[in-house]
N, C-alpha and C positions, 0 to 999 in steps of 0.2 A: 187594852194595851196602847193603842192610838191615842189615848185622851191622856194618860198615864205620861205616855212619851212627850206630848204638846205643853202640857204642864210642866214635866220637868225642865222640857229646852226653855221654855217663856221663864222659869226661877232662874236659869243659868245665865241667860239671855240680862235678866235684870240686875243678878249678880256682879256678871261683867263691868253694866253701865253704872254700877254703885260705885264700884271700885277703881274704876277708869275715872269717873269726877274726884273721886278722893277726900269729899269734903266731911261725909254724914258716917262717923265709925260704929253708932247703932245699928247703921240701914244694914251698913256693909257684914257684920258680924251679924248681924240675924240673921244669913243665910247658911250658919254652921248649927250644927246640934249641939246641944249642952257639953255631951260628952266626947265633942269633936278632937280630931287628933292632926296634925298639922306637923307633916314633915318637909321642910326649907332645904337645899342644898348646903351642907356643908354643916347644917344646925344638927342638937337634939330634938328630938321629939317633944310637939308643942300638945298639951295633952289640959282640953277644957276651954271653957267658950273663957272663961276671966286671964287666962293665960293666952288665949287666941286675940282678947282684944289689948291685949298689954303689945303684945307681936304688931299688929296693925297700927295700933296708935304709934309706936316707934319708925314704923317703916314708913306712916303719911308725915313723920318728923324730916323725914331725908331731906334735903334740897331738891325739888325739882322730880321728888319721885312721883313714877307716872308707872301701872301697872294696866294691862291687857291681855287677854284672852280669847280665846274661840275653841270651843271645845265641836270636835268634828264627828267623835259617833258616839250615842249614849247606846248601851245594852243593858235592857230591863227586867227582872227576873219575872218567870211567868204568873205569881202571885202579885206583881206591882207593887210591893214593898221594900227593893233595893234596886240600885242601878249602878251602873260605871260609867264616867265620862271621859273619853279620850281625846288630848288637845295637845295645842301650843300654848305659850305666852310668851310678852315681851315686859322686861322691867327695866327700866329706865331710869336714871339720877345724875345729879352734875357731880363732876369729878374735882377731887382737890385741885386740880391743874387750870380748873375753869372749860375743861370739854365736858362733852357728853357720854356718858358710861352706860349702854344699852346689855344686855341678855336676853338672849333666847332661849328655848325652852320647851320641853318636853313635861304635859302635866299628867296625873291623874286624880279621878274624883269618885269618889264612891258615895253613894247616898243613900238614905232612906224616908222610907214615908211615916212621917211623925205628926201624930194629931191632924192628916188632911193635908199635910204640907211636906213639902221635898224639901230633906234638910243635909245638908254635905257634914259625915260625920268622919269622914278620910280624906286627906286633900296632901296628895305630894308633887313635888316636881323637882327637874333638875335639869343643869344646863344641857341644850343640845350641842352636840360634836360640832368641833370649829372644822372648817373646811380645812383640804387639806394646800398645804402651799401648791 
């Protein structure tokens, strides 16, 4: 379960930093499964890794967009073939107006182990509650 767990934070871990440089949308998308499903705030349901990278290549189109993560407790099924990650994120982009347009964020991640490898085949999130005035 230890090795299971260290592997998968180290895939999530590398995840993050793919996606935080924003440059390489192969690196970044081969960390979803073929038959990944991808629910955005506000979107349909993104459904397959050629429709996940169609999503991604659009979203590194933004101006200025910058995404982050920390995903804070993985729970891994006791055969170590599924798991769930529970995090934050922050997304970031310039705003027509010429400011900065941040979101915060409540995620979640469901994986499985595919050919040896930890692969995100559930990936949703949505804004966290604005504080109150």
């Amino acid at each position: 379960m230890e090795r299971a767990r260290a592997e998968l934070e180290r895939a999530d871990a590398m995840w993050a930093a793919a996606a935080a440089a924003g440059r390489d949308i192969e690196q970044i998308v081969s960390f979803w499964a073929d038959d990944a499903i991808l629910i955005p705030p506000g979107h349909v349901a993104i459904i397959g890794k050629n429709a996940v990278r169609e999503y991604v290549t659009t979203s590194l189109k933004i101006p200025g967009f910058r995404i982050q993560w920390k995903t804070n407790r993985f729970t891994i099924a006791k055969a170590c073939d599924l798991a769930y990650g529970i995090g934050t994120n922050e997304v970031s982009f310039d705003g027509g107006n010429g400011s900065r347009v941040t979101s915060r964020g409540n995620a979640m991640t469901i994986w499985r182990m595919d050919k040896g490898t930890w692969k995100c085949v559930v990936d949703i999130w949505n804004d966290a509650p604005h504080p109150s005035p």
